[in-house]
C-alpha positions in Angstrom: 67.9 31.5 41.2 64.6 33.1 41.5 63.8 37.1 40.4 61.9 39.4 42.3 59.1 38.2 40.0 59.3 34.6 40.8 60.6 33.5 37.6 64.0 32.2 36.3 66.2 32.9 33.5 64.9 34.8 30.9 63.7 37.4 33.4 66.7 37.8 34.6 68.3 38.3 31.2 65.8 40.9 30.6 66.8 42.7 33.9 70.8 42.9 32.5 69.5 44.0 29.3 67.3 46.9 30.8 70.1 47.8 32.8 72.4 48.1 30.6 70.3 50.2 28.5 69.5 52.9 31.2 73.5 52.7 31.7 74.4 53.4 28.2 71.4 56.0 27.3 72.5 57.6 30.4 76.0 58.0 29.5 75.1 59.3 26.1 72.5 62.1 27.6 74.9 63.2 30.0 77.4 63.7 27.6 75.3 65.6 25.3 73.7 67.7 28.7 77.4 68.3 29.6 78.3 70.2 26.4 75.0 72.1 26.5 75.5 73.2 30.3 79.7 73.4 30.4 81.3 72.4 27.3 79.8 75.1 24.4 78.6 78.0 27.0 82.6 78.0 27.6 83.6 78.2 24.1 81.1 80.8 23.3 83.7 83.0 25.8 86.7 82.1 23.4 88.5 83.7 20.4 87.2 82.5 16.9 90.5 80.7 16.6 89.9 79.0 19.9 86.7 78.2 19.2 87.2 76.2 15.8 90.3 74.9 17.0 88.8 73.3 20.3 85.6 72.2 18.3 88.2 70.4 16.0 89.9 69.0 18.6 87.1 67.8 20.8 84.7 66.1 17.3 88.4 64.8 16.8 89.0 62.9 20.1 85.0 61.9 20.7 85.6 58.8 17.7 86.6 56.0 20.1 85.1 52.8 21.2 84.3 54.0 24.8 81.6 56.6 23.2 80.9 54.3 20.5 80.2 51.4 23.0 77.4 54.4 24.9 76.6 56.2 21.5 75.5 53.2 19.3 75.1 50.8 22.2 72.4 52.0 24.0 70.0 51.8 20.7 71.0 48.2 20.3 70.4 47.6 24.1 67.2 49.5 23.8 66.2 46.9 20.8 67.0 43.6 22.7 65.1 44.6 25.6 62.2 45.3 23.4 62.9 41.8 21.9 62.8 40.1 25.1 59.6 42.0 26.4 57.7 41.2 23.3 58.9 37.4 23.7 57.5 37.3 27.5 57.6 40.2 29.2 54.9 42.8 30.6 53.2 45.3 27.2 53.4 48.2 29.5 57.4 48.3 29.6 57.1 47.2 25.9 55.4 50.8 25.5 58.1 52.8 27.5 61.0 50.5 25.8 59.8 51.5 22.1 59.5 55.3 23.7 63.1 55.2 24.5 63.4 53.9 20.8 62.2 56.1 19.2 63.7 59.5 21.2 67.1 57.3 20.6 66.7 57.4 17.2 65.6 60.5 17.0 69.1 61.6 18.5 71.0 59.6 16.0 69.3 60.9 13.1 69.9 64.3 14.4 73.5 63.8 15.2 74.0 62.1 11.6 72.1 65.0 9.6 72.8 67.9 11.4 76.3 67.7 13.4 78.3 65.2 11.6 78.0 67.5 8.8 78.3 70.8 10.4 81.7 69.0 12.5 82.9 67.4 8.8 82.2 71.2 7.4 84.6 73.0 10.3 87.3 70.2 10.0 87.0 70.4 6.3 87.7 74.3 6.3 91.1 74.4 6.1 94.1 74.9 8.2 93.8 77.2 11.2 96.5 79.4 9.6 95.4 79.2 6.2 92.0 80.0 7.4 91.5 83.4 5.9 88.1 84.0 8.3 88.2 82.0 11.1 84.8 84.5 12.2 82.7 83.2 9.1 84.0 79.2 9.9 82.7 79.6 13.3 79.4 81.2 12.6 78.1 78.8 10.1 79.0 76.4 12.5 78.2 77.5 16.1 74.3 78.6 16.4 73.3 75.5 14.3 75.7 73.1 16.2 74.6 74.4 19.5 70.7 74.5 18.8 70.8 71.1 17.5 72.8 69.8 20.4 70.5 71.0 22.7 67.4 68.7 21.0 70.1 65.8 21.3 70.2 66.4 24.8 66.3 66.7 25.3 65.9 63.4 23.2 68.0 61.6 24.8 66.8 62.5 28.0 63.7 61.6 27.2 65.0 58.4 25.9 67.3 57.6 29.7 63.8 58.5 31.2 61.7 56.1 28.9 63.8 53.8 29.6 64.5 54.2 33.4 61.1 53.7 33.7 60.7 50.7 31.9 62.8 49.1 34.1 61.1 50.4 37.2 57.8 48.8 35.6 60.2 45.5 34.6 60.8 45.4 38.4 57.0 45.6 39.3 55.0 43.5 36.2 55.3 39.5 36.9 56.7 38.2 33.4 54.8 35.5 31.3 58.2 33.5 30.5 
């Protein structure tokens, strides 16, 4: 079966692996645009005991394979496709695939230094009724979590448009396999 680029096989596994890495780096920044535009803003509107008990729930319920398989994925997509471009595809996409690398990792190390620790912090605070100031759990949490969210869903973003791109370019550049 010939590709658009007149070229079997290995082209068209780097196609899949493109795709599949605008899929899952898509997933992942709409997720994190979703709590920035919905999810938060909402909870801002709620009691302090609402507030840490939702936050609770929702870091609680997020730890699952089907966000893992978007969250963790994507960067390991992202890699392979760089793999397969430096081993015969077009330097160009090469350039946009390590840009989505590196805004993906930048999300990562963000999630893993600022909100794993600020979500370990509120769950770590002690029951909601034994919680003698539910006010002070919330506000060491909530800017901070929010802020940093908000660069999660910028990088990421900029990593589903990298990306995107890259396979736009894959489409376009002939392949040297």
């Amino acid at each position: 079966m010939a590709t658009r680029t007149g070229v079997t096989g290995t082209s068209d596994v780097r196609i899949a692996v493109l795709f599949g890495a605008v899929a899952t780096t898509g997933l992942g920044a709409g997720l994190f645009y979703s709590y920035a535009c919905s999810v938060t803003p909402g909870l801002a509107r709620a009691d302090d005991r609402t507030f840490v008990e939702a936050m609770r729930r929702l870091n609680e319920a997020i730890l699952n394979g089907w966000f893992m398989l978007s969250f963790l994925g994507s960067l390991a997509l992202i890699v392979l496709a760089a793999v397969l471009q430096w081993h015969g595809g077009g330097r160009s996409v090469l350039l946009w695939i390590g840009a989505a690398a590196a805004f993906q990792l930048a999300m990562l190390v963000i999630t893993g230094v600022v909100n794993v620790p600020l979500n370990n912090k509120l769950a770590a605070a002690g029951s909601l009724d034994d919680l003698a100031d539910l006010a002070a759990a919330r506000s060491t949490f909530e800017s901070t979590w929010i802020r940093w969210n908000l660069v999660r869903a910028l990088t990421s973003t900029a990593s589903f448009a990298c990306i995107s791109w890259a396979l736009v370019l894959s489409s376009r550049t002939p392949a040297s396999d």
